[in-house]
TORPA-353403 format. One record per residue: residue number from 0; residue in three letters; z, y, x of N, C-alpha, C in turn. Coordinates in Angstrom, 1 decimal. Example, Ala and Ser with C-alpha at 12.3 -4.5 7.8 and 13.67 -1.06 7.14 Angstrom:
2
ATOM_num_residu_n.Z_n.Y_n.X_ca.Z_ca.Y_ca.X_c.Z_c.Y_c.X
ATOM_0_ala_7.8_-5.7_13.2_7.8_-4.5_12.3_7.8_-3.3_13.2 .
ATOM_1_ser_7.1_-2.2_12.8_7.1_-1.1_13.7_7.9_0.0_12.9 .
//
This chain:
188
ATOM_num_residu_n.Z_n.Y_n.X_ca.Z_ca.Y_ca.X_c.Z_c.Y_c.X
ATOM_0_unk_110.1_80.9_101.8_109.1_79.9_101.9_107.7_80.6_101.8 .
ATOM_1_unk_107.5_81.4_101.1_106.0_82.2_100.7_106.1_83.1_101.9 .
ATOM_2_unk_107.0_83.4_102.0_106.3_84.3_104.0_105.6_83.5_104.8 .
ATOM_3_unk_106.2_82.3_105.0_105.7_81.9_106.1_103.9_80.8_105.7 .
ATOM_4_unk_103.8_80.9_104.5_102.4_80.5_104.0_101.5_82.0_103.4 .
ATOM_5_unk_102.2_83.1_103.0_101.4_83.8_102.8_100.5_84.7_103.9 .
ATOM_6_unk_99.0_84.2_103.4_98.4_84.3_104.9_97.8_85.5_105.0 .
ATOM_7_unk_97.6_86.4_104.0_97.2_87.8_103.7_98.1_89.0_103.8 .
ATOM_8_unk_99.5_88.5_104.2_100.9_89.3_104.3_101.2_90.4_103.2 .
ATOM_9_unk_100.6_89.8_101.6_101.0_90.9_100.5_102.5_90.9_100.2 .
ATOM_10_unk_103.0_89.4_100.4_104.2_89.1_99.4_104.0_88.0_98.7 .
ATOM_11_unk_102.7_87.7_98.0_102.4_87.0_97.3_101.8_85.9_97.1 .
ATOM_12_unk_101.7_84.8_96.8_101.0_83.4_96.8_99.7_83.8_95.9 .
ATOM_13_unk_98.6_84.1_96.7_96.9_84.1_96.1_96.6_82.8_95.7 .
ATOM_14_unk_96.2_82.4_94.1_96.2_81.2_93.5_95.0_80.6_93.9 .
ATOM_15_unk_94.0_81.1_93.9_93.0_81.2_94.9_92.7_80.1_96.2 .
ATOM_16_unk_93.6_80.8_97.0_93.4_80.5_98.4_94.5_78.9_98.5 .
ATOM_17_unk_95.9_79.0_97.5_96.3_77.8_97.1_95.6_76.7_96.7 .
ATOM_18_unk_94.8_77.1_95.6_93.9_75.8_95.0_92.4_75.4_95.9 .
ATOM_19_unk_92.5_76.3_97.0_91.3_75.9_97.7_91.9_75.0_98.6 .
ATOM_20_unk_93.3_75.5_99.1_93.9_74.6_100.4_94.2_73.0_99.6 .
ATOM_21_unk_94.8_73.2_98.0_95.3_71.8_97.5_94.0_71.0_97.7 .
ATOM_22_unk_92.9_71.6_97.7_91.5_70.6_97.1_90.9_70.0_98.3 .
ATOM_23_unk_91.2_71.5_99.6_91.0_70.3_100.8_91.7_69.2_100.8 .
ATOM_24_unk_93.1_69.7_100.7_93.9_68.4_101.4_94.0_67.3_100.9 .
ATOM_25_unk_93.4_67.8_99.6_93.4_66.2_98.4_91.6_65.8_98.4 .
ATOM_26_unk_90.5_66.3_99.1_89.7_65.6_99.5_89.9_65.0_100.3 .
ATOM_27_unk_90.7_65.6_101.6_90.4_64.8_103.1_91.5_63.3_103.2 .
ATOM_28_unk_92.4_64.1_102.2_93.2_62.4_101.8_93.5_62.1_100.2 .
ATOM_29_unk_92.4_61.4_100.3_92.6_60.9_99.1_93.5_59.6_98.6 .
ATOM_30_unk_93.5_58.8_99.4_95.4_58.3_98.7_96.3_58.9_99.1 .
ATOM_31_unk_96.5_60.1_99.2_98.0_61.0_99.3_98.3_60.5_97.8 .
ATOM_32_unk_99.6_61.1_98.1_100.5_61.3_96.2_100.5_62.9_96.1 .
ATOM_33_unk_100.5_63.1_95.0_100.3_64.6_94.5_101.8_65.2_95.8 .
ATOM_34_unk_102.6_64.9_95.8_103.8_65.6_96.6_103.2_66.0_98.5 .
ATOM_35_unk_102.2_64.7_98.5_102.1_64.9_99.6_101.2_66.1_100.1 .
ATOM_36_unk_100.2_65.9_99.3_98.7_66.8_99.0_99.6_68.4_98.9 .
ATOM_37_unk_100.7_68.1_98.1_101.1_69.9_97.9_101.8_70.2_100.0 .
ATOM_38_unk_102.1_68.8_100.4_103.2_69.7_101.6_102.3_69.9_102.1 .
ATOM_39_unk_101.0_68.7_102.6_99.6_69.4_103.4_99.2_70.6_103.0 .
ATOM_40_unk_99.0_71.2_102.2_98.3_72.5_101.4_100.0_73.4_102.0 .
ATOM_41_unk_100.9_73.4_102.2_102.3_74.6_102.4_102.1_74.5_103.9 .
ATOM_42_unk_101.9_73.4_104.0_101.7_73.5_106.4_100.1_74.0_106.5 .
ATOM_43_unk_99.4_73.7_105.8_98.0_74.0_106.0_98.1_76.2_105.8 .
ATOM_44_unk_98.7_76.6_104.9_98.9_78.0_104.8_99.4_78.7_105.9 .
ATOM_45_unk_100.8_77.7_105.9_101.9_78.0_107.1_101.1_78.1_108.3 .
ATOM_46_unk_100.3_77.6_108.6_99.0_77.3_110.1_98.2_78.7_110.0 .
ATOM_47_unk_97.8_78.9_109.2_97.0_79.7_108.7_97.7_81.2_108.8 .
ATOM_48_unk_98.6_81.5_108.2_99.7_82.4_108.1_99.9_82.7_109.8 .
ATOM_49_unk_100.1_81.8_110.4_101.0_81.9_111.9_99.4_82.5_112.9 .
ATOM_50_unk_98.4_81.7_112.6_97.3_82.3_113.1_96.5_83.7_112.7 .
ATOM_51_unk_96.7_84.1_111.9_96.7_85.5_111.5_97.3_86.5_111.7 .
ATOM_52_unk_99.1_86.2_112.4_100.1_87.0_112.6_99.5_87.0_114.2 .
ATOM_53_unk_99.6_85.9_115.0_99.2_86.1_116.3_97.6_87.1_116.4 .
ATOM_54_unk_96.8_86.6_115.7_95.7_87.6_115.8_96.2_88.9_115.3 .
ATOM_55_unk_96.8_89.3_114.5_97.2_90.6_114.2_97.9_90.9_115.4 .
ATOM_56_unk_99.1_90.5_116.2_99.7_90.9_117.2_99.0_91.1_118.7 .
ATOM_57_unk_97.6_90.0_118.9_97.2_90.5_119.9_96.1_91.6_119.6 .
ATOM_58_unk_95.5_91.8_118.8_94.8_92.8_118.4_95.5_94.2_118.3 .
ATOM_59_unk_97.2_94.4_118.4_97.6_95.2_118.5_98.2_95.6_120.3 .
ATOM_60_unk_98.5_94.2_120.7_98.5_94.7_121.8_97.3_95.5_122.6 .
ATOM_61_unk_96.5_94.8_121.9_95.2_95.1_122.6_95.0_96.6_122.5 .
ATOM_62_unk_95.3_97.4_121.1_95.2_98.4_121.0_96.3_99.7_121.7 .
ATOM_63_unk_97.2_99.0_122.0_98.6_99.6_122.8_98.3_99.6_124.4 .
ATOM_64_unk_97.5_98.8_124.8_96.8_98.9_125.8_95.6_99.8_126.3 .
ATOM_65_unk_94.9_100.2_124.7_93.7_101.2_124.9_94.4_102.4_124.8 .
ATOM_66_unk_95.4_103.0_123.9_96.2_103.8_124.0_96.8_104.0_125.5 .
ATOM_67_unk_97.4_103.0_126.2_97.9_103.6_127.4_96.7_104.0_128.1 .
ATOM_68_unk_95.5_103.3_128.1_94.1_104.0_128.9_94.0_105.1_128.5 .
ATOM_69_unk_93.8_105.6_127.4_93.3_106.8_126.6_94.3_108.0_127.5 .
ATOM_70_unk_95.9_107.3_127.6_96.2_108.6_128.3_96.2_108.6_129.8 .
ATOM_71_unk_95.8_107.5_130.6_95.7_107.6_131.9_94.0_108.2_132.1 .
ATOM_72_unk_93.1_108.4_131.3_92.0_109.3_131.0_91.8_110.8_130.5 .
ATOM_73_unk_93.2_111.1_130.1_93.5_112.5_129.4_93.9_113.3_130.9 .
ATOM_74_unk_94.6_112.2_131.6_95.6_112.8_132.1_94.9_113.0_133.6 .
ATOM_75_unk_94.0_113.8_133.4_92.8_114.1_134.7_93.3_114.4_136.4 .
ATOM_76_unk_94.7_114.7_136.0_95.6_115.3_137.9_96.1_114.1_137.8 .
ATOM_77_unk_96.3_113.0_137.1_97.3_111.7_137.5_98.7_111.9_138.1 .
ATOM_78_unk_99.0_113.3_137.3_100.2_113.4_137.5_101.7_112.7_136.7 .
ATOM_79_unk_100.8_111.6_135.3_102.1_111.2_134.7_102.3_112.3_133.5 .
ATOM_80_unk_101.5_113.0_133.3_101.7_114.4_132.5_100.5_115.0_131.9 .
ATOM_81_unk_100.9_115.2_130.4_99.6_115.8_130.4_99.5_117.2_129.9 .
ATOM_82_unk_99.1_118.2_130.4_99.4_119.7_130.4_98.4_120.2_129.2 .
ATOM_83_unk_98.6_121.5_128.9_98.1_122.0_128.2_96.4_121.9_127.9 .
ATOM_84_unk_95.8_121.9_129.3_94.0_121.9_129.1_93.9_120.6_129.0 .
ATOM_85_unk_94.7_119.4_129.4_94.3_117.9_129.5_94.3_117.6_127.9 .
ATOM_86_unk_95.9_117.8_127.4_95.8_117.8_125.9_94.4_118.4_125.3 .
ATOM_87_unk_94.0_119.0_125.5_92.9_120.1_124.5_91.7_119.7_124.7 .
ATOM_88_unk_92.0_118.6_125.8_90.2_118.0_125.8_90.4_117.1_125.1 .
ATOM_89_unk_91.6_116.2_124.8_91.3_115.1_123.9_91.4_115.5_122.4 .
ATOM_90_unk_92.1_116.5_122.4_92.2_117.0_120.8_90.6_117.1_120.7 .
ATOM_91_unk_89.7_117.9_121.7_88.8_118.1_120.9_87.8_117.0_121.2 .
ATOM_92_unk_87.9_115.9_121.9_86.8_114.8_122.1_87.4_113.8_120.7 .
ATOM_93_unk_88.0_114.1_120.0_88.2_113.4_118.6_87.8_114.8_117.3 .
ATOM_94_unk_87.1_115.5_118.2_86.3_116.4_116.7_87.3_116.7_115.9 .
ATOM_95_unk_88.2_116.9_116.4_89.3_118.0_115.9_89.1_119.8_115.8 .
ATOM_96_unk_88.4_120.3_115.2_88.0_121.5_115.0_89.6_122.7_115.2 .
ATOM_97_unk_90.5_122.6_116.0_91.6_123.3_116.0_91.8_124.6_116.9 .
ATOM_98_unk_92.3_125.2_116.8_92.4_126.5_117.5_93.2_126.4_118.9 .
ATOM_99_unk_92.9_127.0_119.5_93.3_126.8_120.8_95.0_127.2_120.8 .
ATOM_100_unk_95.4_127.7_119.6_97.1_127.9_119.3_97.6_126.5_118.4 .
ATOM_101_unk_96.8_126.2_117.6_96.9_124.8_116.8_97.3_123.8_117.8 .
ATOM_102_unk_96.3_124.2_118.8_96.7_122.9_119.7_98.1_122.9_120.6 .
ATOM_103_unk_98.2_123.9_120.8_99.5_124.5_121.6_100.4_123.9_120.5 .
ATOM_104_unk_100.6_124.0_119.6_102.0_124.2_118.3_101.9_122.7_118.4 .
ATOM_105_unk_100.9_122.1_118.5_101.1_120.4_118.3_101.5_119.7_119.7 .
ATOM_106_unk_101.1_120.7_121.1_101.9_119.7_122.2_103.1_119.8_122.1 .
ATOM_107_unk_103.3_121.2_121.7_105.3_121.3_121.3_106.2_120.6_120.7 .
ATOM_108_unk_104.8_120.0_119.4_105.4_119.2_118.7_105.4_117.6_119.1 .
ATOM_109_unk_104.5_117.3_119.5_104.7_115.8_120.7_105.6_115.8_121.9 .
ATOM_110_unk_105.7_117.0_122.7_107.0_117.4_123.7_108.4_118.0_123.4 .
ATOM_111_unk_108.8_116.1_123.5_110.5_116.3_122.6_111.4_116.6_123.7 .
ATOM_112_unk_111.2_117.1_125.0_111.8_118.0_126.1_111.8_118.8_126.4 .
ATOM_113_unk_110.9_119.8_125.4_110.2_121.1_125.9_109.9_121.6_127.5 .
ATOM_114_unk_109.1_120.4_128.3_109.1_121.0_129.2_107.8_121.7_130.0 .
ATOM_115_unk_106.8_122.0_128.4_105.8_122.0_128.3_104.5_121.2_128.7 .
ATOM_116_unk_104.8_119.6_128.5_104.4_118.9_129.4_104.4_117.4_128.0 .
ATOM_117_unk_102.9_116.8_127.8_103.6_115.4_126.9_103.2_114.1_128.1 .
ATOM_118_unk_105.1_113.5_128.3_105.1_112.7_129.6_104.4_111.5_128.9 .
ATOM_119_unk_104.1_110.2_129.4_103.8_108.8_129.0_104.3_108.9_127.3 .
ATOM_120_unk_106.3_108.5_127.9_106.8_107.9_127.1_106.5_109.1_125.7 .
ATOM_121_unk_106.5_110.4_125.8_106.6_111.6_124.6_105.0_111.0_123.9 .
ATOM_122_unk_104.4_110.4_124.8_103.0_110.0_124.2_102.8_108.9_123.5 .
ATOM_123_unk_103.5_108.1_124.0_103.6_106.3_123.1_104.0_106.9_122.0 .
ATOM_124_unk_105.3_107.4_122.2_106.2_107.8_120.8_105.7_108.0_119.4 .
ATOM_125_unk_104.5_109.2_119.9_103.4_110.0_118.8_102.9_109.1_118.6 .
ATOM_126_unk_102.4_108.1_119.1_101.1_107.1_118.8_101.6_106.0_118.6 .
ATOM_127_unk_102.3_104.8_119.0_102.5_103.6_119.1_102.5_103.8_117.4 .
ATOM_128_unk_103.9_104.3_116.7_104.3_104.0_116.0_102.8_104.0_114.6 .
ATOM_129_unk_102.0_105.0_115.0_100.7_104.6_113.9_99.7_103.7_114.6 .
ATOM_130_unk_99.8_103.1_115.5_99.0_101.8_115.6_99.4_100.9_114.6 .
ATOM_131_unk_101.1_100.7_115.1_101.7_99.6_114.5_101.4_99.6_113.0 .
ATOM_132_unk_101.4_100.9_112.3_101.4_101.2_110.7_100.2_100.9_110.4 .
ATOM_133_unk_99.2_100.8_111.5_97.3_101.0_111.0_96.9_99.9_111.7 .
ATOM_134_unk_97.0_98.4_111.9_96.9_97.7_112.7_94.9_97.2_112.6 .
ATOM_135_unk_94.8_97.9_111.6_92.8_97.2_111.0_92.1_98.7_111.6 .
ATOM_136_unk_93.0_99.9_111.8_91.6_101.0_112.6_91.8_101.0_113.8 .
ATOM_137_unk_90.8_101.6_114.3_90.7_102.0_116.3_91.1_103.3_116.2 .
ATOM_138_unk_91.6_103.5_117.9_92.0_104.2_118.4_91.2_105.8_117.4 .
ATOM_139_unk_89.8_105.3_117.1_88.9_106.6_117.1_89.4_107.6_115.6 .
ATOM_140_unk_90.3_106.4_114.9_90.7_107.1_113.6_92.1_107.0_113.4 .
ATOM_141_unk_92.6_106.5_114.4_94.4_106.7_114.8_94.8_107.8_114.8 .
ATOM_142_unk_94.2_108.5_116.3_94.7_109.6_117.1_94.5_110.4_116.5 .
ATOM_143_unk_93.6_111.0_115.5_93.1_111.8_114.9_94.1_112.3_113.8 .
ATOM_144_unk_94.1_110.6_113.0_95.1_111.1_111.6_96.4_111.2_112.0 .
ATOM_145_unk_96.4_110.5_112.9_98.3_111.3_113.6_98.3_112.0_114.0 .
ATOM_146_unk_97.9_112.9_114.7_97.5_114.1_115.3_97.7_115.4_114.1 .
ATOM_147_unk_96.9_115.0_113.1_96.4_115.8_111.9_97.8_115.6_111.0 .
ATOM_148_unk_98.2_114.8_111.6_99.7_114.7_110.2_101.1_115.1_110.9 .
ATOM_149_unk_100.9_115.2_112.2_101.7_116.0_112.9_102.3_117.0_112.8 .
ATOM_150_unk_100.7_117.6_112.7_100.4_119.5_112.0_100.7_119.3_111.1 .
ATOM_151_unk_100.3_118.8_110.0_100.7_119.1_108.4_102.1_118.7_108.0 .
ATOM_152_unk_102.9_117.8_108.6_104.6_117.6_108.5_105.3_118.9_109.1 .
ATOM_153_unk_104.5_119.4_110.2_105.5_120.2_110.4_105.0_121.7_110.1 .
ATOM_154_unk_103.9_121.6_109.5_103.6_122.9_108.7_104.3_122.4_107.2 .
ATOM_155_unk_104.3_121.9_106.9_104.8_121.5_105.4_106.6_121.8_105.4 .
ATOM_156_unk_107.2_121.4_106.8_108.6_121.9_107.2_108.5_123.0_107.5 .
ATOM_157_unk_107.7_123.6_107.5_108.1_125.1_108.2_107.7_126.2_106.8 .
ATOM_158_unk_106.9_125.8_106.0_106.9_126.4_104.4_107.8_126.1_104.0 .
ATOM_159_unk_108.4_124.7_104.0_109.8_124.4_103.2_111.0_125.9_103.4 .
ATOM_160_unk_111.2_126.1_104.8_111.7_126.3_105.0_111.9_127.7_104.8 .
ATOM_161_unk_110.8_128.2_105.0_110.8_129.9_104.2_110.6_129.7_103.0 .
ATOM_162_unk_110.3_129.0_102.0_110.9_129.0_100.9_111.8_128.8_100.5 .
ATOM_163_unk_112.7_127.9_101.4_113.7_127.9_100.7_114.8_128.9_100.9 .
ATOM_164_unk_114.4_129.7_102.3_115.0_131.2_102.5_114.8_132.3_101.4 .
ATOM_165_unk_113.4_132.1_101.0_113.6_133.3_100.0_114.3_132.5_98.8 .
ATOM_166_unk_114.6_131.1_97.8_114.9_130.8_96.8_116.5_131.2_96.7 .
ATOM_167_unk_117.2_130.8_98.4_118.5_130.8_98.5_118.7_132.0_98.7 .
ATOM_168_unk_118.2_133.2_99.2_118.1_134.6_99.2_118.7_135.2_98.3 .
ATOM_169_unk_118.3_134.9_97.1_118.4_135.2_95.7_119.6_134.4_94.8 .
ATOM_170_unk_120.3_133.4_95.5_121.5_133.2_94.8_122.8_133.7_95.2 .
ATOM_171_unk_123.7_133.5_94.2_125.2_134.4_94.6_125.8_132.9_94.3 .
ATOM_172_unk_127.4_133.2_95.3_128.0_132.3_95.1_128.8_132.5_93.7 .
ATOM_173_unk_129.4_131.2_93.5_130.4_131.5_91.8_131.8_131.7_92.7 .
ATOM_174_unk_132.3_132.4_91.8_133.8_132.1_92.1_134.7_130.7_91.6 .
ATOM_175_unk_135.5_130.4_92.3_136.3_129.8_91.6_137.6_130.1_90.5 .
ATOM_176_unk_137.1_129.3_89.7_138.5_129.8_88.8_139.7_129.3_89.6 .
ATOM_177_unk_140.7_130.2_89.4_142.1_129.7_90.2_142.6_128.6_89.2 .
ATOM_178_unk_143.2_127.5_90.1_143.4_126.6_89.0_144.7_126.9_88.3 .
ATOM_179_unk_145.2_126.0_87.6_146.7_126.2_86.6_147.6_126.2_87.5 .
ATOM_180_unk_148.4_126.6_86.8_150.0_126.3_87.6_150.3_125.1_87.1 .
ATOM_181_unk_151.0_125.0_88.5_151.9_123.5_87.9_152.8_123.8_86.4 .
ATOM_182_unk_153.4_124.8_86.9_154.3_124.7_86.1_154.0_125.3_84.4 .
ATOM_183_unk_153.2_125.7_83.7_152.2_125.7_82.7_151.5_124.3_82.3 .
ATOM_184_unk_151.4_124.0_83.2_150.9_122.9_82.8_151.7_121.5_81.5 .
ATOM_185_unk_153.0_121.8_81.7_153.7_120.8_80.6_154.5_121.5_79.7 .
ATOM_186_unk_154.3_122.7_79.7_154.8_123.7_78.4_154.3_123.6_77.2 .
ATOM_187_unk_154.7_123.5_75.9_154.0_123.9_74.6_154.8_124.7_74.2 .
//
């Protein structure tokens, strides 16, 4: 019941925004009965609620739309592809200060085919999923922090990983104790 009236999408019923909906609904009708005044005030959220989700939803399509532009503008040969120099102009038209190898390590890391190439869909992939998570920024601070968190997950996996080469370097395996005999086992 509180999903479909909570209109801020915390989880939670704001007492607030309740007692402002009860006072409309018990101005605008004043011989209601308290029962009635509360279901106006639960459809009045519920309306409210449902109109917020649609605006959240087209505001996201909207931005899954500037995202497909953004890459039919990267993608300067309109070949469906975006190569190494196409990538590198938008890395750096979002003031990404990165090295011309930085950027390299990160198409590899957007091109889940290696075919040195990030097609359409290898580009939704990287992006859709932080629109959907960021649905209140633009594109202009999207691309950037996913981009930037790209690099740092998989620099963060790749220290993991020589560390944990040198930690496991340095251990020995145990032996196992051989277990009992059966037949020891019921002797005194």
């Amino acid at each position: 019941m509180i999903a479909a009236i909570d209109v801020d999408g915390t989880g939670r019923l704001n007492i607030a925004d309740f007692a402002h909906v009860v006072g409309t609904a018990a101005t605008k009708n004043p011989t209601a009965t308290e029962e009635d005044i509360i279901k106006i005030s639960l459809q009045s959220l519920a309306r409210k609620r449902a109109m917020k989700t649609q605006l959240r939803e087209n505001n996201l399509k909207q931005k899954l739309r500037k995202m497909d532009n953004l890459f039919k503008t990267l993608d300067t040969d309109k070949d469906g592809k975006l190569n190494l120099a196409e990538f590198s102009t938008g890395v750096k038209s979002f003031s990404l200060s990165w090295t011309d190898d930085e950027i390299a390590d990160c198409l590899r890391k957007i091109d889940s085919d290696g075919n040195g190439y990030i097609e359409r869909a290898e580009f939704q992939t990287a992006f859709y999923n932080a629109c959907i998570k960021n649905p209140d920024l633009g594109l202009d601070e999207i691309v950037p922090a996913a981009l930037t968190q790209m690099m740092n997950k998989g620099e963060l996996n790749k220290r993991f990983v020589q560390d944990f080469s040198k930690v496991a370097g340095g251990l020995r395996k145990t032996k196992k104790s051989p277990a009992p005999k059966a037949s020891s086992l019921g002797s005194t």
